[in-house]
C-alpha positions in Angstrom: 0.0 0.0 0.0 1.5 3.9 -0.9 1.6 6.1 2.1 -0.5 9.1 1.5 0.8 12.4 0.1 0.0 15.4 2.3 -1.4 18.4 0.6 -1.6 22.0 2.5 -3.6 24.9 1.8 -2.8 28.1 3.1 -4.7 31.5 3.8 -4.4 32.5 0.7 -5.5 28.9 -0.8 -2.5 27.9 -2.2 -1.4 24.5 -2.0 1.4 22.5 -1.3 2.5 18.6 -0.9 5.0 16.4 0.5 5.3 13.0 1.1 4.9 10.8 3.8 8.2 11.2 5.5 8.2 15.1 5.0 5.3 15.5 7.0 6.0 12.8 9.8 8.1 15.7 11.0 5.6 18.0 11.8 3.9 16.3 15.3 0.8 17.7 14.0 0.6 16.2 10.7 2.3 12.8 11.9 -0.9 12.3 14.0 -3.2 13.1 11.4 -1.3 10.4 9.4 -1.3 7.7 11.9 -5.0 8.4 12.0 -5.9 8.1 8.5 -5.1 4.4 7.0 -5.8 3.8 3.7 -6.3 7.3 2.6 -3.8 8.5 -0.7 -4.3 12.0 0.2 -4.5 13.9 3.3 -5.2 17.6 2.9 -4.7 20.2 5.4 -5.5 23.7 6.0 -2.9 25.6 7.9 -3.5 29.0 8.5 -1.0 30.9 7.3 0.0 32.8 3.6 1.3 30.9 1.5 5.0 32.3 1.2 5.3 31.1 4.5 3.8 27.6 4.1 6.3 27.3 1.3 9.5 27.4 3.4 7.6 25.0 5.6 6.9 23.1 3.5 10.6 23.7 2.0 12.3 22.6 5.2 10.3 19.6 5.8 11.3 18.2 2.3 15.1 19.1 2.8 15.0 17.3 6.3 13.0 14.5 5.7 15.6 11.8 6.2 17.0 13.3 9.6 16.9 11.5 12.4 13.9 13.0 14.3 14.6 16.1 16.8 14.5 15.3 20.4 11.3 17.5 22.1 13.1 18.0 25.2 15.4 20.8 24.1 18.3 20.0 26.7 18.3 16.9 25.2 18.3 17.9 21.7 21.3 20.6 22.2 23.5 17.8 23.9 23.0 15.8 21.0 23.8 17.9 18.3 26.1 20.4 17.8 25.4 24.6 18.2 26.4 24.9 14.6 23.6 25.2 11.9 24.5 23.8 8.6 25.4 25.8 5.8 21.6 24.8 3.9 19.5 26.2 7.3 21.7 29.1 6.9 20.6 30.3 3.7 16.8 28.5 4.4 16.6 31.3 7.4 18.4 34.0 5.4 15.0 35.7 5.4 13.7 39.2 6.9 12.9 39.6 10.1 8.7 39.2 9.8 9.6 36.1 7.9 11.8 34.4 10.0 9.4 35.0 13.0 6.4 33.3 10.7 8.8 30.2 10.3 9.3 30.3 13.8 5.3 30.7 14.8 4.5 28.1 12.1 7.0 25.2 13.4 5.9 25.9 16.8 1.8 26.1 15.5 2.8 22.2 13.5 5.1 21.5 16.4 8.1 21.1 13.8 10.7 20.6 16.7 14.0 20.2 14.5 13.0 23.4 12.6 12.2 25.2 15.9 15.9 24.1 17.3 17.2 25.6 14.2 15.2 28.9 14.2 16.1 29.5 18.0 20.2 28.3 17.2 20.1 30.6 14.1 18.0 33.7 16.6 20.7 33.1 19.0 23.9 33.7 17.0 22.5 36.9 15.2 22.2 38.0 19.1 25.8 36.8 20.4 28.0 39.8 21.5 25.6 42.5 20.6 23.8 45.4 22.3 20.4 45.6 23.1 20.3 48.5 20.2 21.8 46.4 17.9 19.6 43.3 18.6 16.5 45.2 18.0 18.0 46.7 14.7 18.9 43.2 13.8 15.4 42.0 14.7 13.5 45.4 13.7 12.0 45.6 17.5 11.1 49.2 17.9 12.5 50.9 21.3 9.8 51.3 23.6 12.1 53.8 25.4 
């Protein structure tokens, strides 16, 4: 029997697929798969545009083979090392309102690997810079 393809729709009703394995590492869409045997095609609305959903879906394709993320993210961060690879690097070579979407997404599909990487990738933009320069970097207004 073929697993089932997994087809999202976003906001703005634009749609996107990835296989099996792809989607197994979003916690959210892994239990709509174990839930739905003998079904070729899951679809899925996730509400969110669809540039964003893209470099979801993006990711999920690229990673697909990794060995799944640990949740606990002590655990994870002993077990891999700080350094994001050169592929995440450009992946999250994105503006600011951007990278934040990826990072509310993964969370909202409970992607854990690609919330490991956005937080890794967050915190070496921050290392050895002022609070001015982190909110430039991050286009936080001051509040002061």
């Amino acid at each position: 029997m073929r697993l089932p393809t997994v087809r999202l729709v976003s906001s703005d009703s634009l749609t996107f697929e990835m296989d099996h394995e792809a989607a197994k590492l979003s916690e959210v869409l892994g239990n709509i798969l174990k839930n739905s045997s003998g079904v070729e095609l899951i679809e899925q609305e996730v509400p969110v545009p669809g540039r964003v959903l893209q470099k979801i879906v993006d990711w999920c394709v690229y990673h697909r083979n990794d060995v799944p993320a640990a949740e606990d993210p002590d655990e994870y961060f002993k077990s891999v090392s700080s350094v994001v690879s050169d592929w995440d690097l450009a992946f999250l070579d994105v503006d600011p309102g951007l990278f934040f979407d990826l990072v509310n997404v993964a969370n909202y599909l409970k992607i854990t690997g690609l919330k490991h990487v956005c937080c890794k990738r967050m915190a070496q933009r921050m290392e050895n810079r002022t609070d001015d320069e982190i909110r430039s970097v991050f286009q936080i207004p001051n509040e002061n």
